[in-house]
C-alpha positions in Angstrom: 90.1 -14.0 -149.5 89.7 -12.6 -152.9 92.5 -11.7 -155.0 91.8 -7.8 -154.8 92.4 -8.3 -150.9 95.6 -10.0 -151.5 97.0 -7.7 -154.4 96.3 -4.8 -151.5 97.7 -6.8 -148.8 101.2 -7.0 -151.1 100.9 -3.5 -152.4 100.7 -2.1 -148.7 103.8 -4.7 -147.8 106.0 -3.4 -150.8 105.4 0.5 -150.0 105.8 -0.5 -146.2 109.2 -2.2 -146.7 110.6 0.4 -149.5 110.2 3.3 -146.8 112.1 1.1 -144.6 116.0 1.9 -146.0 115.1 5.8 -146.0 113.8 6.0 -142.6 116.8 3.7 -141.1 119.5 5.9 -142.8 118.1 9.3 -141.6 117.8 7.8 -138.0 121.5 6.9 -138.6 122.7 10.3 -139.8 121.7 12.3 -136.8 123.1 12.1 -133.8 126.2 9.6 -135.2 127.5 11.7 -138.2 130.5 12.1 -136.2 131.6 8.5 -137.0 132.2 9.0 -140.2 134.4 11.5 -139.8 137.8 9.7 -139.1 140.3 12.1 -138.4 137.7 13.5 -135.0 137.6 9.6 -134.0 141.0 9.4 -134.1 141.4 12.8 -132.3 138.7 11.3 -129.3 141.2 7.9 -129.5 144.2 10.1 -129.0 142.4 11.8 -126.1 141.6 8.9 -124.5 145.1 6.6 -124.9 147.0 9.9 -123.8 144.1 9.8 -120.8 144.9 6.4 -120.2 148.6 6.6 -119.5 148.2 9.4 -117.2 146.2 6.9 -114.8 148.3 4.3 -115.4 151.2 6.2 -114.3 150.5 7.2 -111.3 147.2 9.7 -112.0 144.5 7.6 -110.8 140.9 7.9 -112.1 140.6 11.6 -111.5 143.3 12.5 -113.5 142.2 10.3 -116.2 138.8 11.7 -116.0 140.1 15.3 -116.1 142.8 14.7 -119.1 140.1 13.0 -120.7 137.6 15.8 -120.7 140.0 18.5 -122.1 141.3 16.3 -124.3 137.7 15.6 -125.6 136.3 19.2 -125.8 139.7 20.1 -127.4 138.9 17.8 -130.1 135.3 19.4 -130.2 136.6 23.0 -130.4 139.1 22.0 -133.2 136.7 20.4 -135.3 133.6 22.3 -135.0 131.2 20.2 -132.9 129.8 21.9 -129.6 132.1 22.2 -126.6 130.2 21.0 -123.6 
């Protein structure tokens, strides 16, 4: 190999691996944005624990399923996301 073929070979490498970060973080942001935002986890947590005691008490799994849900879509509805 020549030294124009390997100078190419590097140039494509570096402009291949710099596009890298930007297309990772923009697959990140989509569909997950709601991670970041701390007090909606911790309204999905409190959800679930409150969920979670309800079976444990006597519920069963039908009654955690269902506390869960309106718990969940409560959480939705107060901070913006869509209610389904």
């Amino acid at each position: 190999m020549n030294f124009s073929r390997i100078g190419f070979i590097v140039l494509a490498a570096t402009v291949s691996l710099s596009a890298m970060p930007g297309l990772v973080s923009s697959a990140l942001a989509g569909p997950y944005d709601w991670m970041s935002n701390k007090p909606y986890v911790a309204c999905l947590k409190r959800a679930n624990h409150l969920a979670a005691v309800r079976r444990d008490h006597g519920g069963g799994r039908a009654v955690y399923e269902i506390s869960y849900n309106s718990g969940r879509r409560a959480c939705n509805r107060a901070f913006g996301y869509p209610d389904y």
